[in-house]
C-alpha positions as CSV (number, residue, x, y, z in Angstrom):
1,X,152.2,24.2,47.7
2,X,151.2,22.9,44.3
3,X,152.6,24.5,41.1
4,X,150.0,25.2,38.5
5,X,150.8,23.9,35.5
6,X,150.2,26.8,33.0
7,X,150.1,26.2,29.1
8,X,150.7,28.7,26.8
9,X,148.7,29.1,24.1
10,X,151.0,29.0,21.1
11,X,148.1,29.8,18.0
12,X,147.7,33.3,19.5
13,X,151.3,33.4,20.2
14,X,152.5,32.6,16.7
15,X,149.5,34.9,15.2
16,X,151.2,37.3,17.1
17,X,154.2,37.1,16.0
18,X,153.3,36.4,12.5
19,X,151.1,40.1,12.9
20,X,153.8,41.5,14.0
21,X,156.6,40.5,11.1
22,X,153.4,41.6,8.7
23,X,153.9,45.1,10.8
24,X,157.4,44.7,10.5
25,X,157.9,44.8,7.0
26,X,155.2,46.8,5.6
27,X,156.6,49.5,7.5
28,X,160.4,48.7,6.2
29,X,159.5,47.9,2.6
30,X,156.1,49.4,2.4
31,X,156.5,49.9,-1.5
32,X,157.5,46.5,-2.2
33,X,154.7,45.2,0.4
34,X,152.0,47.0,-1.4
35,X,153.1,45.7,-4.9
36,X,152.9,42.1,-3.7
37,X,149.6,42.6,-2.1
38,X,148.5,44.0,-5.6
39,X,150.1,41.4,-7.4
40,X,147.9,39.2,-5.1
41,X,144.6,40.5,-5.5
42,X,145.0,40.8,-9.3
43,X,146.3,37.6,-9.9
44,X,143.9,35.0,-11.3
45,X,144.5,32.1,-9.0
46,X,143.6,34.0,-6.0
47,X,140.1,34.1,-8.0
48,X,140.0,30.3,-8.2
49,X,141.0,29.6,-4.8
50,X,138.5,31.6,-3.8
51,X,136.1,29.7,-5.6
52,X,137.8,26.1,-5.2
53,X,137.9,26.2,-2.0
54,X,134.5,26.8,-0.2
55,X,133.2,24.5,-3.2
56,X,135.6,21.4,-2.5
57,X,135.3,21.8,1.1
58,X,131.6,21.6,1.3
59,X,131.3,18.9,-1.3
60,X,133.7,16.9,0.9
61,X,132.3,17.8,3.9
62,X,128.6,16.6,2.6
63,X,130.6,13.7,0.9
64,X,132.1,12.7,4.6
65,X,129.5,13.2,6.8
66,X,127.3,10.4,8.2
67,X,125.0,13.4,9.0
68,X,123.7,14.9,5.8
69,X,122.3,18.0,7.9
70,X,123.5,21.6,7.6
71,X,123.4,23.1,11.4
72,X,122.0,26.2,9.5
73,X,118.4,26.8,8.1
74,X,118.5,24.6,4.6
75,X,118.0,27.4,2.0
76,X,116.6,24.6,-0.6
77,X,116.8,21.4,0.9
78,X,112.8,20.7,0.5
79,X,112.9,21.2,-2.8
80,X,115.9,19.7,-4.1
81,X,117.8,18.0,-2.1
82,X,120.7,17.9,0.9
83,X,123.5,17.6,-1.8
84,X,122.4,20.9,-3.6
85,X,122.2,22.4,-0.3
86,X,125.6,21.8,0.2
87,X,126.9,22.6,-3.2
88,X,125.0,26.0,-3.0
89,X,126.2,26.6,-0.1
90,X,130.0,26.4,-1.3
91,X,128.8,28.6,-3.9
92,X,127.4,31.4,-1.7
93,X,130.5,31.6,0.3
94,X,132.3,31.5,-2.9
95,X,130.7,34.4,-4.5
96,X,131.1,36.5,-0.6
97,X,134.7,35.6,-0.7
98,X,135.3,36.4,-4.4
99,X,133.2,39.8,-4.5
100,X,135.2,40.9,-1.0
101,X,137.9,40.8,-2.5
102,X,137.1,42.4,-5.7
103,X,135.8,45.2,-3.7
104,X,139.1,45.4,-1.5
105,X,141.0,45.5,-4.7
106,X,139.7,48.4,-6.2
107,X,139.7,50.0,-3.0
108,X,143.9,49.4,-2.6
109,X,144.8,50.1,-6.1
110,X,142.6,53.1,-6.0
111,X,144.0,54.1,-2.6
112,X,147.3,53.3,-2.8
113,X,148.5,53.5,-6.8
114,X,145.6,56.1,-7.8
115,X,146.4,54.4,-12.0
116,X,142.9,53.4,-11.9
117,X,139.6,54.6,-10.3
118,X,137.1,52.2,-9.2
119,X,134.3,54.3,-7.0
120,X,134.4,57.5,-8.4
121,X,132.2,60.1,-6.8
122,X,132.8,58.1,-3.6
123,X,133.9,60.3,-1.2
124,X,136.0,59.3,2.0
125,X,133.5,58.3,4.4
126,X,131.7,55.6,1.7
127,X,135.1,54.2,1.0
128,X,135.4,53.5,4.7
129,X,132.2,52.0,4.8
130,X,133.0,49.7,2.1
131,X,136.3,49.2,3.4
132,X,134.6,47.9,6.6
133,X,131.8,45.9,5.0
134,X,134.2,43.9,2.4
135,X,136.4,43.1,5.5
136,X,133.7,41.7,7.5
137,X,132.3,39.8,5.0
138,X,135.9,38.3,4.1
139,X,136.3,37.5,7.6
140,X,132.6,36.0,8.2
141,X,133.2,33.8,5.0
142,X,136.5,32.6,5.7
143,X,135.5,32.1,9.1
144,X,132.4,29.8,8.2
145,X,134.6,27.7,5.8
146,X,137.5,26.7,8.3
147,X,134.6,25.7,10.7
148,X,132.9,23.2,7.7
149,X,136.5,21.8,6.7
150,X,137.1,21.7,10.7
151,X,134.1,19.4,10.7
152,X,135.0,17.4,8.0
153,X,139.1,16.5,8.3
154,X,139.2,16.4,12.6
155,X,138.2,13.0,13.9
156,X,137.1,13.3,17.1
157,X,137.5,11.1,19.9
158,X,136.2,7.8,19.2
159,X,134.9,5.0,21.9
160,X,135.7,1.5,21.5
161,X,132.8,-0.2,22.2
162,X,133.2,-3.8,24.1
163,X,130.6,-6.7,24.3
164,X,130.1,-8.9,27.8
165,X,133.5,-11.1,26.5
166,X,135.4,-8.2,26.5
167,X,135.7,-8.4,22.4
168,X,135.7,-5.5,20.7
169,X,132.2,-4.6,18.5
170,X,132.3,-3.2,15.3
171,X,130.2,-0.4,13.9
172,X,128.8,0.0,10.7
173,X,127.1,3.4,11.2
């Protein structure tokens, strides 16, 4: 009888684990916790990281590429170009990333320090509701943007091509 060899499928495991230190400590130190996570989202460089980021990536990514083409529908493409495509495209995730987390930090200081009020007249279930949209959104973004740089830093397997005499060709493609 043959053994199965079984891997195990360590990303999930150390997200797990990572989740579960996160759980950890928010519930041991929550007050110190909630400080740093304000001390985050207020801080400026989370701002231009947020913007950096998607930018760079997809400037690289266009930059990189042999293929010019965005697997989505081009927004401007016809009109001006595959470049600006790209670059507008970092921008747009940019500008999702940036005003998610704007919107998640006046929902935590409001929530959770009560010094400042950012929705008033809001009432529970609309805070929810942004609470769920901003997430979402954050998530979507971030999502998109690890799949471009993905895309662009991964080399993927490459085939070395051979002529009759066993020489290998080079491509210039």
């Amino acid at each position: 009888m043959k053994k199965k060899n079984k891997k195990m499928n360590m990303k999930l495991i150390l997200l797990t684990l990572a989740l579960f230190a996160a759980a950890f400590f928010s519930y041991r130190g929550w007050s110190t916790v909630r400080i740093l996570i304000r001390m985050v989202l207020e801080s400026e460089i989370t701002y231009f990281i947020a913007w950096a980021v998607p930018i760079l990536i997809f400037l690289v990514n266009f930059v990189g590429n042999k293929i010019k083409d965005i697997d989505s529908e081009p927004m401007i493409t016809m009109r001006f170009g595959k470049f600006c495509d790209h670059a507008l495209g970092g921008v747009a995730y940019a500008i999702v990333i940036v005003t998610a987390l704007v919107l998640l930090k006046g929902l935590f200081i409001q929530t959770f320090f009560g010094d400042k009020i950012f929705f008033v007249d809001f009432k529970n279930i609309d805070l929810l509701t942004i609470l769920s949209i901003a997430l979402f959104l954050l998530y979507s973004a971030i999502r998109k943007i690890i799949e471009i740089a993905k895309s662009t830093f991964i080399i993927g397997h490459t085939a070395i091509v051979l002529d009759e005499k066993k020489k290998e060709v080079k491509y210039n493609g």
